[in-house]
C-alpha positions as CSV (number, residue, x, y, z in Angstrom):
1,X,23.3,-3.1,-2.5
2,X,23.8,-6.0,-0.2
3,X,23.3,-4.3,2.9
4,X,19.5,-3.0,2.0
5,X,20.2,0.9,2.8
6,X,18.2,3.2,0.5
7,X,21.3,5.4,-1.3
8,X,19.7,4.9,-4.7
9,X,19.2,9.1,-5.1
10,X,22.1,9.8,-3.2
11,X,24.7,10.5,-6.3
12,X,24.5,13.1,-8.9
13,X,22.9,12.6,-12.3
14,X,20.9,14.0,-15.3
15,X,17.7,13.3,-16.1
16,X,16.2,11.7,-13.1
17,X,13.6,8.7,-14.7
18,X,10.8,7.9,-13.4
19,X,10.3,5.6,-10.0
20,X,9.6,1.6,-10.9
21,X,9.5,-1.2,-8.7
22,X,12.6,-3.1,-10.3
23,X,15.1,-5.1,-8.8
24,X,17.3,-2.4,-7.2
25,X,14.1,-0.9,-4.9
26,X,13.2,-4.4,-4.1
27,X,16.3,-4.6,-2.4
28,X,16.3,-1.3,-0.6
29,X,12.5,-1.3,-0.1
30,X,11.8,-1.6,3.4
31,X,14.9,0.6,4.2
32,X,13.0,3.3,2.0
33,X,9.7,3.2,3.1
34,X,10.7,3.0,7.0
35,X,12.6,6.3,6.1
36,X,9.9,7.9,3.7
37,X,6.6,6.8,5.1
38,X,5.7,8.0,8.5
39,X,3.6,5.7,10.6
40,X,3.9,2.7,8.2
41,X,4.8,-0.1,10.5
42,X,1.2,1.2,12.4
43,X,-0.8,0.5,9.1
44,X,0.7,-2.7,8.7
45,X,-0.2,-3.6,12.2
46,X,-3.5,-2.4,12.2
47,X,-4.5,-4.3,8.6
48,X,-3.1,-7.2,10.1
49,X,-5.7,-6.4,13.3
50,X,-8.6,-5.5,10.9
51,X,-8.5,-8.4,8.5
52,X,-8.7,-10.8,11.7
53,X,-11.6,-8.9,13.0
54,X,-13.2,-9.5,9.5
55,X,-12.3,-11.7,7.6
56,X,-15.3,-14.7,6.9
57,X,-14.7,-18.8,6.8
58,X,-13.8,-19.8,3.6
59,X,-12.9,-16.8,1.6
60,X,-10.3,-15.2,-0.1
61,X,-8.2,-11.8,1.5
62,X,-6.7,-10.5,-0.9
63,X,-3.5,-7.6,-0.5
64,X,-3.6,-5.6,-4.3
65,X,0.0,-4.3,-4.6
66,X,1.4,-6.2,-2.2
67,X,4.9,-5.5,-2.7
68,X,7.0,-7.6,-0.3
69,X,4.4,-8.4,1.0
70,X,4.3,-7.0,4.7
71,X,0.8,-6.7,4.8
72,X,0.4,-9.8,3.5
73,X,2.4,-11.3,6.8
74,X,0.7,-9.2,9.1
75,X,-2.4,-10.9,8.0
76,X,-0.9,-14.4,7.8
77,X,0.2,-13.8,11.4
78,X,-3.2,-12.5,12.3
79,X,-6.1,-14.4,10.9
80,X,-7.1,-18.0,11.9
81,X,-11.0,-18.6,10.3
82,X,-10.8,-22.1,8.7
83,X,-10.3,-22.2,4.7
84,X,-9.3,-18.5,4.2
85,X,-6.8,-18.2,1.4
86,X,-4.5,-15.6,1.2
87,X,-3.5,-14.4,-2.5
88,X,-1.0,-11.3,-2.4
89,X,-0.9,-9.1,-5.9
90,X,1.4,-7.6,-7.8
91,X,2.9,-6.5,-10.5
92,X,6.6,-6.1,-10.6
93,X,8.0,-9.9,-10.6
94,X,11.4,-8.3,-8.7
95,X,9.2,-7.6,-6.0
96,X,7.2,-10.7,-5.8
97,X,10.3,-12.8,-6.2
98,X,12.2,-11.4,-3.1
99,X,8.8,-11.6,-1.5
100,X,8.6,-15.5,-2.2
101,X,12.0,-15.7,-1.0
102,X,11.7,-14.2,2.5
103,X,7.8,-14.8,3.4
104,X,9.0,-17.8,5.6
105,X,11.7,-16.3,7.5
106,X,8.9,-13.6,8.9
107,X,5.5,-15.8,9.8
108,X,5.0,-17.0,13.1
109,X,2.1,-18.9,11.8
110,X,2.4,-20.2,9.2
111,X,-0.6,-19.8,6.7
112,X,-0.3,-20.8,2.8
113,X,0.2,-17.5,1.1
114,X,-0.8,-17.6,-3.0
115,X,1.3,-15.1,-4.6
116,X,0.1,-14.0,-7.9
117,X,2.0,-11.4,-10.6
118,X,-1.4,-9.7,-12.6
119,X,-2.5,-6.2,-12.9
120,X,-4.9,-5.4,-10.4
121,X,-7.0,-3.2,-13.0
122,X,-7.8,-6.2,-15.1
123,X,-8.3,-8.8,-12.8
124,X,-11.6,-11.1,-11.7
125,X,-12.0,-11.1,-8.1
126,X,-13.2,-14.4,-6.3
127,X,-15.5,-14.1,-3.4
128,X,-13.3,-12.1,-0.6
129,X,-14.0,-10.6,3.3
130,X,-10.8,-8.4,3.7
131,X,-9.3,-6.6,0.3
132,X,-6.0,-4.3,1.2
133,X,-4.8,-1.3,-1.1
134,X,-2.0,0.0,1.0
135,X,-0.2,2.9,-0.6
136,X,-1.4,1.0,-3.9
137,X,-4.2,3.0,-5.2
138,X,-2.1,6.1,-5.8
139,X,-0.3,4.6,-8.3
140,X,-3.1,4.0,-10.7
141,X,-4.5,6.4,-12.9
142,X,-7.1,8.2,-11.6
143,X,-9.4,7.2,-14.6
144,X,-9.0,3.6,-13.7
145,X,-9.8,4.1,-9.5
146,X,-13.1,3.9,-9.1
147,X,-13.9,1.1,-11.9
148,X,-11.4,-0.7,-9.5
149,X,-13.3,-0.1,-6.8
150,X,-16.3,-1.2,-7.6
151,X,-15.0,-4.6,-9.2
152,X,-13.8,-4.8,-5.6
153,X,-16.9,-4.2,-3.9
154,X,-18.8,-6.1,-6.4
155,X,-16.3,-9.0,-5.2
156,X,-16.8,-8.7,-1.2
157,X,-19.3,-11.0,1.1
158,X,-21.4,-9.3,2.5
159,X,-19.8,-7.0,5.4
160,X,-16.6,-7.4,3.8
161,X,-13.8,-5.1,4.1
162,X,-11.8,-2.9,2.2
163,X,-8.6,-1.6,3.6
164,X,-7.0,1.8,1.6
165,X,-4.2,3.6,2.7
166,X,-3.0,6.6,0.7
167,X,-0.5,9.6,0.4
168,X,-3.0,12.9,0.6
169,X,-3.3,16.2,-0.4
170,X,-5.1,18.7,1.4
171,X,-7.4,21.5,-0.3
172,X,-5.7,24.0,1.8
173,X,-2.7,25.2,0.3
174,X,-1.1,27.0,3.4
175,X,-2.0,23.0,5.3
176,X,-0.5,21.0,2.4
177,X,2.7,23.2,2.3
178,X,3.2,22.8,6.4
179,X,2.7,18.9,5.6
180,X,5.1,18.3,3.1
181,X,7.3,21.0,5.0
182,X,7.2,18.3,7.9
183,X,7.2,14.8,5.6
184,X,10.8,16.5,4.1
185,X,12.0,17.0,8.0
186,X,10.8,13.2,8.7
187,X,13.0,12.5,5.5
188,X,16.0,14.5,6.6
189,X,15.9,13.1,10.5
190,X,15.6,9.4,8.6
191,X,18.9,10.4,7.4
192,X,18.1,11.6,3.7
193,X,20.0,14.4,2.1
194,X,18.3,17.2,0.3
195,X,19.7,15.7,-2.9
196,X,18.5,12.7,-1.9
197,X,15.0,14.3,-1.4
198,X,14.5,16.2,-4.5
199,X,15.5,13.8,-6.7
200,X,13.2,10.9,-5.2
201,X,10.7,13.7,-5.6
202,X,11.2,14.2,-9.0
203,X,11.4,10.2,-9.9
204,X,8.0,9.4,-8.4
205,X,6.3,13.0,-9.4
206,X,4.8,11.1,-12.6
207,X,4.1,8.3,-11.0
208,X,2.2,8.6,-7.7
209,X,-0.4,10.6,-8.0
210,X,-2.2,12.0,-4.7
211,X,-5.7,12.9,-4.2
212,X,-7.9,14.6,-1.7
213,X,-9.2,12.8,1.4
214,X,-12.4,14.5,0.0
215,X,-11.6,13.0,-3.2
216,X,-10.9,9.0,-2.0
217,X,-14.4,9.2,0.5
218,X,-16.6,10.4,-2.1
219,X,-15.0,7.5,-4.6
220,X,-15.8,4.7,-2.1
221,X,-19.4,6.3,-1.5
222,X,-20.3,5.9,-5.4
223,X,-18.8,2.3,-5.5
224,X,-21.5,1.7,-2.7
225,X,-19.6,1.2,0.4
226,X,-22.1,1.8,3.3
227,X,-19.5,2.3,6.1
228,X,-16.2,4.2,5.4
229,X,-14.4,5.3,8.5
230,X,-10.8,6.6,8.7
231,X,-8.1,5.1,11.1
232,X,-5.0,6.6,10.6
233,X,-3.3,9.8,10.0
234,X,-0.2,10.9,10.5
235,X,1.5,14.0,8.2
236,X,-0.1,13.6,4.8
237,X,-1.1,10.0,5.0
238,X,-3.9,8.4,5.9
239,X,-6.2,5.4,6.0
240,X,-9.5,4.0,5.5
241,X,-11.5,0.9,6.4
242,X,-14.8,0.7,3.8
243,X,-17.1,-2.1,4.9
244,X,-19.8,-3.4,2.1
């Protein structure tokens, strides 16, 4: 798929598998997430704004799931306090290695950027100001979350920052059915068939795995972040910054 257009679900087939982040949606990925995520440029942007606005001299920010890393260059692009290191996560190595290969072409200033292939669940975290979880956490098992968290906040300077941005459900049935009601519209006017649609939906069903708004603020007020203030919303996503 030379050209980068998201038709991966767009022919007929049995036994839809599940979503992974393997070499064919590395290539289409930023085709499919402009089409599939509303407001996702925005949250880009704005962690790129936030992580300037905190980050601290001489620490690490690190972006946890960091795909192809357009956070990662946002933040690059953004933040200029002397001896911060950048160290992007993840870990599909088809999406880091595209990411290596195209992180030049996109920074305006140029910052060294570490990137790293680990699982974020098992990982040590240096001393950090800015930690980013954008549309990461929700592909981790719920049982693993809020340990995660809390190595994270364990990790952060004091008044360090953790950015979270996640696909929601909403308590209200009759709410959450007008959302995803919408989200399938935004999908359709992005130029996505309803084949298209239901079988994406049935590839990622297993694997992304939404919570309540309820559900994520009460998880970052046991792992002891005193300030946790949403930023963004827009259909059923939204986003968080958590300051320690």
């Amino acid at each position: 798929m030379p050209n980068g257009e998201d038709n991966l679900f767009e022919t007929p087939f049995m036994g839809v598998g599940d979503f992974r982040f393997d070499e064919q949606v590395s290539e289409v990925f930023p085709d499919m997430i402009r089409r599939s995520v509303p407001g996702y440029g925005h949250v880009i942007a704005l962690s790129g704004l936030i992580a300037k606005r905190y980050a601290k001299p001489n620490t690490i920010i690190y972006d946890l799931g960091c795909s192809l890393g357009a956070t990662t260059i946002a933040i690059a692009n953004e933040v200029t306090k002397p001896g911060c290191r950048i160290v992007a996560v993840d870990n599909s190595e088809a999406m880091l290695t595209r990411a290596r290969a195209t992180t030049n072409d996109r920074l305006v200033n140029p910052r060294a950027i570490e990137w790293l292939r680990e699982d974020i669940t098992d990982m040590s975290f240096e001393a950090c100001s800015v930690v980013v979880l954008n549309f990461t956490l929700q592909f981790i098992g719920i049982e693993k979350r809020e340990d995660l968290l809390i190595n994270i906040k364990n990790s952060l300077v004091p008044g360090g920052l953790l950015i979270l941005a996640e696909k929601v459900l909403h308590d209200d049935t009759k709410s959450q059915q007008s959302l995803t009601n919408l989200h399938h519209d935004f999908k359709r006017a992005n130029g996505y068939s309803e084949l298209e649609i239901a079988a994406k939906r049935q590839a990622i069903e297993n694997v992304l795995v939404p919570e309540t708004p309820s559900a994520h603020v009460a998880r970052l007020t046991r792992a002891g972040f005193s300030e946790i203030t949403e930023f963004f919303h827009c259909i059923n996503f939204k986003a968080w910054l958590a300051v320690k």
